[in-house]
N, C-alpha and C positions, 0 to 999 in steps of 0.2 A: 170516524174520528181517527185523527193520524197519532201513532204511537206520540210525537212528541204533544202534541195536546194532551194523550191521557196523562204524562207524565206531570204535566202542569197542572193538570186541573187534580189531580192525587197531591201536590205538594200547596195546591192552594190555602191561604187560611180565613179563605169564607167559609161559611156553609151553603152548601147547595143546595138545600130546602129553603132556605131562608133567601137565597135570591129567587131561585125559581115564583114563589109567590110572591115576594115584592116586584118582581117585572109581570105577575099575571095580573096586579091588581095596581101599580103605579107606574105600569111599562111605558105607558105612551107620554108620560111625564120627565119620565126617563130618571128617577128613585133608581132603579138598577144598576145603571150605570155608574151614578153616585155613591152608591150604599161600595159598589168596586174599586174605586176609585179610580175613574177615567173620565174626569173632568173634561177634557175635550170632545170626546164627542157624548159625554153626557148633556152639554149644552147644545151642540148640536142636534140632538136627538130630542131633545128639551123645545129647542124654536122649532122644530119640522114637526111637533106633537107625532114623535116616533116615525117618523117618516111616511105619515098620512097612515100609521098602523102597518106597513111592509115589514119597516126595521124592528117593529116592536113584535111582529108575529114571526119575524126569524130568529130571534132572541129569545125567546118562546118555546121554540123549537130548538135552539142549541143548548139550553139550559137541561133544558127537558130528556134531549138524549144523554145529553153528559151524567144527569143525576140518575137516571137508570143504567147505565155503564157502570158506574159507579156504585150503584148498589149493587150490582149482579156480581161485580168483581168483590163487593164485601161478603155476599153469600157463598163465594167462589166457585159460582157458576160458569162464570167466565177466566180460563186461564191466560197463562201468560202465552207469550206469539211463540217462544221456545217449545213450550210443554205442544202445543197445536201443533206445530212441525214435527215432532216425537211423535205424535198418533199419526199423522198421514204417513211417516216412515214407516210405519209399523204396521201399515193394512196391504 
């Protein structure tokens, strides 16, 4: 995940549990994308029934890492890209 997506997805005002299972269990209907509000290609995604399940198992997948990102960074196991450059300087 590229720093500006972390940054996005930290200022988001979904919750990322709450999408995460609404696209594991209404993904191929495309609920997720709705529940986001991206109407466009939520209908798209919506007539391709998730893209024969591709689009809906990469969504899946990006959701998935993001919310573990994301929790790792609330447990702050994961620092920031400064602090990481501070320890490699420093070995």
């Amino acid at each position: 995940m590229t720093e500006q997506s972390e940054i996005e997805a930290e200022k988001s005002p979904f919750n990322w549990t709450v999408i995460f299972f609404t696209s594991l269990f209404l993904g191929l209907i495309s609920i997720d994308r709705f529940y986001t509000r991206k109407k466009i290609s939520g209908v798209i995604k919506l007539l391709t029934l998730g893209g024969s399940g591709k689009w809906w198992l990469i969504d899946l997948l990006i959701i998935a890492t993001t919310l573990c990102l994301l929790s790792r960074e609330a447990a702050g196991a994961v620092g920031s890209r400064s602090s990481t450059m501070e320890r490699r300087g420093a070995q």
